[in-house]
N, C-alpha and C positions, 0 to 999 in steps of 0.2 A: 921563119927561122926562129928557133927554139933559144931562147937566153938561158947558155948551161950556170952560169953562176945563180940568176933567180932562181933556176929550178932544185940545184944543188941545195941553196940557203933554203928551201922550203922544204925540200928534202928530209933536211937536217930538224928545223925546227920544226916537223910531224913527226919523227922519230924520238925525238928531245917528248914533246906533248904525252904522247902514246906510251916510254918509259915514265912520265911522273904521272899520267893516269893509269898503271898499273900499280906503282907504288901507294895511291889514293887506295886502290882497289883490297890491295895488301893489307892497309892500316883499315882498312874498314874491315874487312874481316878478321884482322886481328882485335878490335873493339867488340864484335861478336865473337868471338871464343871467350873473350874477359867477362862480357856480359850470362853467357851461359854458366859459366864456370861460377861466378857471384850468384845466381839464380839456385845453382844447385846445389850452394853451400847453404844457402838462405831458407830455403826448404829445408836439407837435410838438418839442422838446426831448430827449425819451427816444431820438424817432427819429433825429433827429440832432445829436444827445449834444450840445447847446448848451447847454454849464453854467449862460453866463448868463441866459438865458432859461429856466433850472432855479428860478436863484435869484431870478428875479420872481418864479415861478410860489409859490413859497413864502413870498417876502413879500407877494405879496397874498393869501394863505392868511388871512393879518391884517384885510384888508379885510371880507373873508366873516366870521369873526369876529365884527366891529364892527358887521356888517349882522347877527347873526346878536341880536347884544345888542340892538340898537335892534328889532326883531319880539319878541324876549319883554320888552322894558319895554311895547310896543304891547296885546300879546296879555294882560298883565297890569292894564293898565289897561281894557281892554275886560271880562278876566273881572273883576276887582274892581264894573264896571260894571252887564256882562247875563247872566256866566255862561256864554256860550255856546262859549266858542272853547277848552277847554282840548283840541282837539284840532291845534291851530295851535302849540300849544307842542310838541309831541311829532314834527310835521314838518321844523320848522325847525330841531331838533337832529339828525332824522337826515338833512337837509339839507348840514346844517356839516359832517357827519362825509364826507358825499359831496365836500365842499370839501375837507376834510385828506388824501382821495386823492391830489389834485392835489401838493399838498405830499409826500405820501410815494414820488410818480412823479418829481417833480422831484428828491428827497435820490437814488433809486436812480440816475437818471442819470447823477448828479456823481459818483457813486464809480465809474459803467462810463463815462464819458467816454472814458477813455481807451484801453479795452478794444475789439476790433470784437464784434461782439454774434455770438453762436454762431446766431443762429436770425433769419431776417427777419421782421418784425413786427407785418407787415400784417394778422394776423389782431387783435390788440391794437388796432391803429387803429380795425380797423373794430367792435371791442369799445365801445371809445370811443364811436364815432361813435351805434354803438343807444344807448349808455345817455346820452350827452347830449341824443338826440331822446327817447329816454325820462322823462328830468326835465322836460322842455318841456311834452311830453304832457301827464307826469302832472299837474304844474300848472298845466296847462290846465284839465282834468278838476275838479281840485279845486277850483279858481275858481271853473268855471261848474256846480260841484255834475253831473257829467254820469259816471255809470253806467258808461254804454257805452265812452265816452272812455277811463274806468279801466281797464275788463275792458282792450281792445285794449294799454294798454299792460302789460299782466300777461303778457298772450299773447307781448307781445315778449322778454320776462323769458328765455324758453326758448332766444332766438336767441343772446341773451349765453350762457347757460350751454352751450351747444352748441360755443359758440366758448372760452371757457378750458376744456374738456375737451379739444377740441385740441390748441389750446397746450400742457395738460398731457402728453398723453399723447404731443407732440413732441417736449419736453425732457425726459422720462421716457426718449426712445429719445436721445436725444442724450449723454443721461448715460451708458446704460447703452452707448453705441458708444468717449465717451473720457470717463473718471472726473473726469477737470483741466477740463473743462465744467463741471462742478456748483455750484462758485462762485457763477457767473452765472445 
């Protein structure tokens, strides 16, 4: 014989679970659109040295932050809950830390504002550009629990690395043509 009220009360609090880890799910994609959006003001900025559009890019570094506090008060009440999500907490720190790029693209700007940049940048842009489809992905991926989603964006992993070995090994030879380059 089936105990309708047990099953009722579990009923309830799996449905209860299932709405606050959707909400989880929400603010974590909402900490990625914050974080793309900070990424591609920080560039857009780096590229043309817009100090003040440096120094948004760093004050809403704060934003991310505060969104980053409010997922692990979430993440904390769900695990105190069901236990299940202490791997939500481990995301969304290195989430934020993807956020304080923004902010450390933005500080290197406002010191080369006023310099012309030794090397054009486009490679950096388009650096950018994979790794904030990259964040999108992967929390895509991670949302709808999807496998294949993940791999693909691992695979992308290769095209950024491809691209700062460039860069590297462009301002490697840029250095090694005029030393007073190096600075920058």
């Amino acid at each position: 014989m089936v105990d309708n009220k047990n099953w009722e009360k579990e009923k309830i609090m799996r449905d209860k679970f299932q709405k606050e880890l959707e909400e989880l799910n929400e603010e974590i994609i909402e900490m990625g659109k914050m974080i793309v959006y900070d990424i591609q003001n920080a560039v857009k900025a780096l590229v043309t040295q817009d100090i003040n559009l440096a120094k948004e890019a760093i004050q809403y570094d704060s934003s991310i932050d505060r969104q980053e506090r409010n997922i692990e008060h979430l993440c904390l009440k769900l695990l105190l809950e069901q236990q299940p999500v202490a791997g939500d907490l481990r995301i969304i720190s290195d989430m934020e830390r993807i956020g304080d790029h923004a902010a450390d693209i933005s500080e290197l700007t406002i010191l080369m504002a006023k310099e012309s940049y030794i090397k054009h940048l486009e490679h950096i842009q388009l650096m950018a550009e994979i790794s904030m489809t990259m964040l999108s992905e992967s929390l895509d991926a991670y949302v709808e629990k999807d496998l294949k989603k993940a791999e693909a964006v691992i695979k992308r992993d290769d095209e950024v690395d491809d691209l700062f070995d460039k860069v590297k090994n462009e301002l490697i030879n840029i250095i090694h043509e005029n030393v007073n380059d190096g600075e920058q």
